[in-house]
C-alpha positions in Angstrom: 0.0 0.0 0.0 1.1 3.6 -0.5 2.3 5.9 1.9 -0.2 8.8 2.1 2.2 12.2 0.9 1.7 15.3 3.4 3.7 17.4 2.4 4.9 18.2 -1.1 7.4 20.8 -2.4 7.7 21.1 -6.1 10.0 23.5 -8.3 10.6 26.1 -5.4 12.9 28.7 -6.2 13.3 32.0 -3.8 14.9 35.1 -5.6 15.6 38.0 -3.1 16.4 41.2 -5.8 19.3 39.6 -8.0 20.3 36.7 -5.6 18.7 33.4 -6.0 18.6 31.4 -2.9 16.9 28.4 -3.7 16.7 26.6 -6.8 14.3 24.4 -8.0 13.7 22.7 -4.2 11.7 19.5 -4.6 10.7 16.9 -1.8 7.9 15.3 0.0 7.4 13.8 3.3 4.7 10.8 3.7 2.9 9.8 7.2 5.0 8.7 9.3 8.5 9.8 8.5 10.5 11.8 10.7 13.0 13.8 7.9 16.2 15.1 9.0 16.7 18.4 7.3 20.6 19.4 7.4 22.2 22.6 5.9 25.5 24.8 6.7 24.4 28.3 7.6 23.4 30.5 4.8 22.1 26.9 2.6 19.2 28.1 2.2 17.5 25.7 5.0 15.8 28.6 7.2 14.4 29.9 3.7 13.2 26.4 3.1 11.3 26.6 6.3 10.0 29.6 6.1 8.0 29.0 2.6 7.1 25.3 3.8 5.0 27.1 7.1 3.8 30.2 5.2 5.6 32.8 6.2 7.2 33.4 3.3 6.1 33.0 -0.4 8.1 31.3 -3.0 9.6 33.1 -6.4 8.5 30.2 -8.5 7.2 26.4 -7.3 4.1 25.0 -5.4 4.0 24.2 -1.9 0.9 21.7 -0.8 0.2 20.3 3.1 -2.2 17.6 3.1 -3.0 18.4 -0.1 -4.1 21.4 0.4 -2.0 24.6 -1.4 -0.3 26.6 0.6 -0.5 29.7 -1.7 -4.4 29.3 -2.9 -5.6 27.8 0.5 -3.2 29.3 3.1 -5.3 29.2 6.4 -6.8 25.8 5.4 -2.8 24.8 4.5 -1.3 26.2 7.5 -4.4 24.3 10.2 -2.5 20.8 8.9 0.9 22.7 10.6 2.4 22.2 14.1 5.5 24.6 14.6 8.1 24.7 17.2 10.8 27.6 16.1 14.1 27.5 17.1 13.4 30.2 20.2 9.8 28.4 21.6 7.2 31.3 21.0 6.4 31.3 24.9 4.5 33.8 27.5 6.8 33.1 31.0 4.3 35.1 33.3 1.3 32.7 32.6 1.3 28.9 33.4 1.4 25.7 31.3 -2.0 25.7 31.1 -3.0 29.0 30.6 -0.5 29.3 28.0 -1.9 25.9 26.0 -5.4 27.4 26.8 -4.5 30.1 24.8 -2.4 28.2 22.2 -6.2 26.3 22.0 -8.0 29.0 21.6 -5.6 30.4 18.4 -6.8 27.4 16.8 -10.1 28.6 16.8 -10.7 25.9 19.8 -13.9 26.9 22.0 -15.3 25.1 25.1 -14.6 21.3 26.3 -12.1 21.4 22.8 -10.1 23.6 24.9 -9.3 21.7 27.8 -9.5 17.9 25.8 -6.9 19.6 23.8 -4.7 20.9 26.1 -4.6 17.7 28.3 -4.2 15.9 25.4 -1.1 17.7 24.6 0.1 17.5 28.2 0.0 13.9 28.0 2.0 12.9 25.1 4.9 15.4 26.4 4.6 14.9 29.9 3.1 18.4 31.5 1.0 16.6 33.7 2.7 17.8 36.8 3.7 21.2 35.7 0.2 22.4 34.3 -0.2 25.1 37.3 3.1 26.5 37.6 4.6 29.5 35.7 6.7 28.6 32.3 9.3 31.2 33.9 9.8 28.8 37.2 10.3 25.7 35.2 13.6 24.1 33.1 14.2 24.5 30.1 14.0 20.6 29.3 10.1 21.2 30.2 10.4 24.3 28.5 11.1 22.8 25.4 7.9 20.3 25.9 5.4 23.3 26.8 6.6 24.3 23.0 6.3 21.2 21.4 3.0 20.9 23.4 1.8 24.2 21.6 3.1 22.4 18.1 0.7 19.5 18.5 -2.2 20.8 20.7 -4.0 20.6 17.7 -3.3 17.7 15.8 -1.8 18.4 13.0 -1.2 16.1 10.4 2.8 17.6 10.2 5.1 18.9 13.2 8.0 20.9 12.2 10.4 21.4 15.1 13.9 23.9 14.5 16.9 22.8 16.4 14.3 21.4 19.1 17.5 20.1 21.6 19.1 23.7 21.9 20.7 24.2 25.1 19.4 21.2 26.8 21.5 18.8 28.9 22.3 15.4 28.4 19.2 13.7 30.1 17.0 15.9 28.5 18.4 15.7 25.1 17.0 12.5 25.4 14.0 12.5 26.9 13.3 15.6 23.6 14.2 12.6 20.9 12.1 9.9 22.6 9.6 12.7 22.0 9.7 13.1 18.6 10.6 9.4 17.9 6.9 9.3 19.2 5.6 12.3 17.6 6.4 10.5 14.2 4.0 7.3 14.8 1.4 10.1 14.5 2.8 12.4 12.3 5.2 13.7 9.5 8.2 15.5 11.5 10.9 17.3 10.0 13.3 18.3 12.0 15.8 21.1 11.3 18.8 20.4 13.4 22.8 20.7 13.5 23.5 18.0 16.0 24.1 15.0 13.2 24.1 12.2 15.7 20.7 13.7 16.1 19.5 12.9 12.8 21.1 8.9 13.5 18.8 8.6 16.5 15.9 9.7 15.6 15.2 10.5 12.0 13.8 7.6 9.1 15.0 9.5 6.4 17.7 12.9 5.6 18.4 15.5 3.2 20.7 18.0 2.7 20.7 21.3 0.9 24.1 23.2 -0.4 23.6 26.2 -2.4 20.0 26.4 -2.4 19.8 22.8 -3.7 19.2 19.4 -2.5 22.5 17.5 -2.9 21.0 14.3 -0.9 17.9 12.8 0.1 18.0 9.3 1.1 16.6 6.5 4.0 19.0 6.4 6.7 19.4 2.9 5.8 19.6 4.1 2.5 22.5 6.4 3.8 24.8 3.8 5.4 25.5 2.7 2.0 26.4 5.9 0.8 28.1 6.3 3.7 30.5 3.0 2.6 29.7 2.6 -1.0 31.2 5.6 -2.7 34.6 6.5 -1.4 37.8 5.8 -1.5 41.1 6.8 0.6 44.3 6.3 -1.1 47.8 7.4 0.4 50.8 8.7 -2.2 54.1 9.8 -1.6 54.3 12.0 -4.5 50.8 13.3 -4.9 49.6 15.1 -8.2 47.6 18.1 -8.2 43.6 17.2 -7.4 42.5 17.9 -11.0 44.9 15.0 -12.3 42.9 12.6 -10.1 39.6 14.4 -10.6 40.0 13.6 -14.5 40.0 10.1 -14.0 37.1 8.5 -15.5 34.4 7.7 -12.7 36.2 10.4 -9.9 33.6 12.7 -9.3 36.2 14.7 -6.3 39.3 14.6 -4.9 39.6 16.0 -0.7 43.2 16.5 0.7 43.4 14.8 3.6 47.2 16.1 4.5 50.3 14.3 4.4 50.1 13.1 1.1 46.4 11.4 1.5 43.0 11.9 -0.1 39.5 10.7 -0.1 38.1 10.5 -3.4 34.4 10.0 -3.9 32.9 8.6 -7.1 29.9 8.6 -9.3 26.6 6.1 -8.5 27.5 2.6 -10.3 31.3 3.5 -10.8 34.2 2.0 -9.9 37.2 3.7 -10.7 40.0 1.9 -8.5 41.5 -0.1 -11.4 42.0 3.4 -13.2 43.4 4.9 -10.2 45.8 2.4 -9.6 46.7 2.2 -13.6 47.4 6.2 -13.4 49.3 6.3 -10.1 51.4 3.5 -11.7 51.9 5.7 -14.8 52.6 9.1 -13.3 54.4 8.0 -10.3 52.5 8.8 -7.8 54.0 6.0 -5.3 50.9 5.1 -4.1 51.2 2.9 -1.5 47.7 2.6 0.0 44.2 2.2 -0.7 41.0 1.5 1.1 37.3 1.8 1.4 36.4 4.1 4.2 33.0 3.9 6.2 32.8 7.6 6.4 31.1 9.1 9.4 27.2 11.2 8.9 29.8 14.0 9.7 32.1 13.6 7.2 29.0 13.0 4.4 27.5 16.8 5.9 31.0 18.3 5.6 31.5 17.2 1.5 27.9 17.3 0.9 27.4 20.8 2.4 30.2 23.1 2.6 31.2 26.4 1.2 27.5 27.5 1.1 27.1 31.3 0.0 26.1 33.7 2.2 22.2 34.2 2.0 20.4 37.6 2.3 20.4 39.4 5.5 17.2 40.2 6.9 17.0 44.2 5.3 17.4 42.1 2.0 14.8 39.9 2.9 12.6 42.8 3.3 13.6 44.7 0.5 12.8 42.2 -1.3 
């Protein structure tokens, strides 16, 4: 049977004046899956968000949420939305409750909705004891919840949380990802996050965007063999300059490791070791090692996504 699609993104581009900041952006997230969605600063990620929940409209593309489009329909889109910013959009003088009350009530909640709602919410992320006591007096760790609680007080059908772990401690890093592990038997999540062993723990499936472009989007078990299918790490004594090695047939890039060592990555369905080794022997190279890594999430995020451009700041933004 086929996974029912919640969110699609289709042809998105995002000019602000002369600078194009996303290009051509296409992806779509089915019930269930929890997306990881990685990008160095100025990637064009935030922008990403920011047309996916509405607050921003795209240059060129369609955006739909539960099939619904986000530009024709946007309060009917943006009701399928749960949204937990990077800073939790919080009131510290009232209490949990009063605060979800409220949260209710801006999702045009009236009544018995309210309070089902809200205790609902408190449930599934663990408020129960903290409903009466001021957001101010309590951690952040339940902080965090209280604005996860406000994402999914009314049931949407997708929960997008920005760098939901922020400046929490160890134990409550992981009570937050046993969270959203749970969140995503309900719901789509995507989750915008830096922390890559993040992504390993919790997400089903990651991309990543360099440039304004999606470079990767794959299963995570999809992504272990990336992650040892596609690289090699050679060691010479007398190393050529990377674009001799880059012009061998099937090399699609060539990363100086130091000390006379590189890791070169090659294209889907080649192979180029026998050519390597035929070229070293030719040139001289004195190779004298050669092996296939199993390159860390880490090391995948930092050839995938580096050397992004800077984006707009936000006077371009509103210039724009």
């Amino acid at each position: 049977m086929t996974a029912e699609v919640l969110v699609e993104i289709e042809n998105v581009s995002r000019n602000f004046g002369n600078r194009e900041v996303l290009r051509n952006v296409s992806f779509s997230v089915v019930k269930g899956e929890v997306l990881g969605f990685l990008g160095a600063n100025g990637a064009g990620k935030t922008t990403t968000m920011r047309i996916l929940t509405g607050t921003l409209a795209p240059s060129a593309g369609r955006v739909r949420v539960g099939g619904i489009d986000m530009l024709q329909q946007p309060v009917r889109a943006k009701a399928q939305l749960g949204y937990l910013p990077e800073t939790p959009p919080l009131n510290r003088d009232l209490t949990v409750d009063e605060y979800l009350d409220f949260c209710a009530r801006l999702r045009r909640m009236t009544g018995r909705q309210v309070r089902a709602a809200r205790e609902q919410a408190k449930a599934r992320c663990g408020l129960q004891d903290v409903g009466r006591r001021l957001i101010s007096n309590i951690s952040k760790g339940f902080q965090q919840r209280v604005g996860i609680a406000q994402a999914i007080i009314h049931n949407p059908l997708v929960v997008i949380l920005d760098e939901p772990t922020v400046g929490l401690d160890p134990i409550q890093i992981q009570e937050i990802r046993a969270l959203i592990r749970d969140l995503g038997q309900a719901h789509s999540v995507i989750l915008s996050t830096h922390i890559l062993s993040e992504v390993q723990a919790i997400c089903s499936h990651v991309q990543i965007i360099r440039h304004g472009e999606l470079v990767l989007k794959a299963s995570i078990d999809e992504l272990a063999t990336h992650l040892t299918g596609a690289h090699l790490e050679i060691a010479l004594r007398r190393p050529p300059v990377a674009l001799e090695l880059t012009q061998i047939p099937g090399i699609a890039g060539a990363h100086a490791q130091g000390d006379g060592r590189w890791l070169i990555s090659f294209e889907a369905g080649a192979d180029p070791t026998d050519a390597l080794v035929r070229q070293a022997v030719a040139g001289d190279w004195g190779l004298y090692e050669l092996a296939r890594p199993r390159l860390s999430l880490e090391e995948v995020f930092l050839e995938l996504a580096s050397d992004a451009p800077e984006q707009p700041t936000q006077s371009e933004e509103q210039a724009a």
